[in-house]
N, C-alpha and C positions, 0 to 999 in steps of 0.2 A: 392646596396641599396634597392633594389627590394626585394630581398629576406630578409631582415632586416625589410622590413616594413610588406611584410606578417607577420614574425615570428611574430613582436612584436602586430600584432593586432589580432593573433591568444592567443597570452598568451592572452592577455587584455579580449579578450572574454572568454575565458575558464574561468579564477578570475569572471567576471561579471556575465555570468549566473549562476558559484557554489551558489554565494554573493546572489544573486537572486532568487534563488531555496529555498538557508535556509532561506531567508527572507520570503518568501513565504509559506514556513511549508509545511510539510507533506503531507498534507491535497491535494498540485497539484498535488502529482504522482496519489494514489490511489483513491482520489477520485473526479477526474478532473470534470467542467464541461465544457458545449461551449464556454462559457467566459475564461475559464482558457485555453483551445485546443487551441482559436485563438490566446490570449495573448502569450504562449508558439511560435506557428508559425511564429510570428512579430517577436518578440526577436529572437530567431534562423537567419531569415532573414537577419535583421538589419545587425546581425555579417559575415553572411556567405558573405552577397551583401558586405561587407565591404572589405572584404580579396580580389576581387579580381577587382572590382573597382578602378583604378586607381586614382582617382577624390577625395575619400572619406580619409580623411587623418585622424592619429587615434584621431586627437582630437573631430573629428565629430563624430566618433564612439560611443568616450568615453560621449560624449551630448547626445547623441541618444539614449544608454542605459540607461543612468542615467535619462532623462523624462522618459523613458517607464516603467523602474523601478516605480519611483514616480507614476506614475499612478494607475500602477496595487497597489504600494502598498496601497495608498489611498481608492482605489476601494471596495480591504481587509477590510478596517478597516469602509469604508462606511458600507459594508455590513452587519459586524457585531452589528452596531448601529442601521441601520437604515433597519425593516424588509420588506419595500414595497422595495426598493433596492435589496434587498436579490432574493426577488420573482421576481425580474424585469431581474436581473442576471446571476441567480442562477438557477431559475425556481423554483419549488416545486414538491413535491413526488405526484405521481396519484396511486389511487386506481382501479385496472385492474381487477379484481377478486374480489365481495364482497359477503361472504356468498353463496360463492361456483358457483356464476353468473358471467361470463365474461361480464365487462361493454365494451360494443360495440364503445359508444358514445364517453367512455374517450380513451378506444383503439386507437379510428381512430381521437381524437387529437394531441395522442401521436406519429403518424406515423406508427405506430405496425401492425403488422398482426400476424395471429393466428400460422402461421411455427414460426416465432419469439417468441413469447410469449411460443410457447412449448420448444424452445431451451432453452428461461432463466430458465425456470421450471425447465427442464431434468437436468439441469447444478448446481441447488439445490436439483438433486434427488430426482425428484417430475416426473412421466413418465406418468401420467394422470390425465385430469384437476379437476377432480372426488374428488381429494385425497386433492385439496385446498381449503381455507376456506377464505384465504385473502388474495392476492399478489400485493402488492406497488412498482411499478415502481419506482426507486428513481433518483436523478437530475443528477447521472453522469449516467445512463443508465443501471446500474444491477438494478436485482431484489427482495425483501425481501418477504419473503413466510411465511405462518403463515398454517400451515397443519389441514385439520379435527381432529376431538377427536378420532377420529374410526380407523385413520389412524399414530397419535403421537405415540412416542412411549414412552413406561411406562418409569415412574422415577424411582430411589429407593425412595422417596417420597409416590409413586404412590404403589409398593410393600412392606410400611411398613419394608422394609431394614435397617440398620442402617447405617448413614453416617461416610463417611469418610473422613478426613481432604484433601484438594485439595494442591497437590505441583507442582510449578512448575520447569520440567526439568531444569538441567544448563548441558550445553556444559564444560569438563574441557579439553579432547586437541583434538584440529581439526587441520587436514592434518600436522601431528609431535610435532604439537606447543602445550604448556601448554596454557590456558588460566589464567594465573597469576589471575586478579580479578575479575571472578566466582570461582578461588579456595579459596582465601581470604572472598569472600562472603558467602561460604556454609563453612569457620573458617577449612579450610583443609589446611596442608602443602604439597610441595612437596613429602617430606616422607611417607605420609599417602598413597598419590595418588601412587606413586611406588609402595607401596605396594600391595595396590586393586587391579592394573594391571599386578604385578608378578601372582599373581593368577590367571589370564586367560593366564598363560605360557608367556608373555611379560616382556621383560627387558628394553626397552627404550621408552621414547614417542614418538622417529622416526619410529618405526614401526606402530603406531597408526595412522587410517583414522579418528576414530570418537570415543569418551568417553563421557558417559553422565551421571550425577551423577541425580537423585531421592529419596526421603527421603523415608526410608520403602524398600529400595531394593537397589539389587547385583547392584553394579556399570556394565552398560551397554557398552562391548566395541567392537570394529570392526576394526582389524587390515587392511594393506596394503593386 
């Protein structure tokens, strides 16, 4: 019965944090901040202290998630409403770099030192502080860089170029597999697709690592 009750408070938790994760948008992977880091660590807890807890039985689990839930998701929708919450939560973006001057003062409220601040540069390929003109810290902890004039680099805008229509790639079969609707969406059949592939010497989509269709260009492929 022991191992029935881990099992079933392991599924319970696995459904709970997915439920949790999409209820909570995108927005907490990539652009976490310390209210969203700690929220994450609670929840995880909750589940993990649960499984081996003998005491905690899964209805208590399932209570425990479901407030923490409610919270954070209320917290979400506070925030979105109401913007002295946002900045109370959230924090706001600091300006670290302005006009080519490292602000010292905002620096060292943000915690940062200068080896830091050169890694987030370098990490937007920026290798000296020379070459920036505005760098904003933002509230999960990267940096948004805004580069000199001297140092940007030219547009076709900027070269009187003529523009050209911007497409974006689609994937149509990764590791063998067709991707059935991106070929539907770029109005290709099967047929079509065999065929553009027999022409790089390919006869099945099992042999295929990676295809990438492009509007204006040779279908892109890379066998096993």
């Amino acid at each position: 019965m022991e191992f029935v009750q881990i099992f079933l408070e392991l599924i319970f938790g696995y459904i709970a944090l997915f439920v949790l994760t999409k209820v909570m948008g995108k927005t907490q992977i990539t652009q976490i901040t310390p209210f969203d880091f700690i929220s994450a660590l609670i929840l995880g807890e909750l589940v993990g202290n649960a499984v081996y807890d003998k005491e905690i039985t899964i209805s208590k689990v399932i209570f425990a998630v479901i407030v923490w839930g409610l919270l954070i998701f209320v917290t979400e929708i506070l925030t979105q409403k109401k913007k002295g919450l946002r900045k109370l939560l959230e924090g706001e973006p600091s300006i670290v770099i302005r006009k080519g001057k490292i602000d010292y003062i905002v620096l060292k409220k943000a915690h940062l030192d200068i080896n830091q601040l050169q890694h987030l540069l370098r990490a937007k390929g920026i290798f000296s502080i020379r070459e920036c003109q505005y760098a904003i810290l933002e509230t999960d902890g990267a940096i948004s860089v805004l580069r000199k004039s001297s140092y940007s680099s030219p547009t076709l805008h900027d070269l009187n170029l003529p523009l050209s229509n911007v497409t974006l790639p689609v994937t149509l079969i990764m590791d063998g597999q067709v991707e059935l609707d991106n070929l539907q969406m770029i109005e290709w059949d099967q047929d079509k697709l065999f065929n553009e592939i027999r022409k790089h010497g390919v006869h099945s989509e099992k042999e295929v690592l990676y295809a990438e269709w492009k509007e204006g260009e040779p279908l892109h492929v890379q066998t096993y």
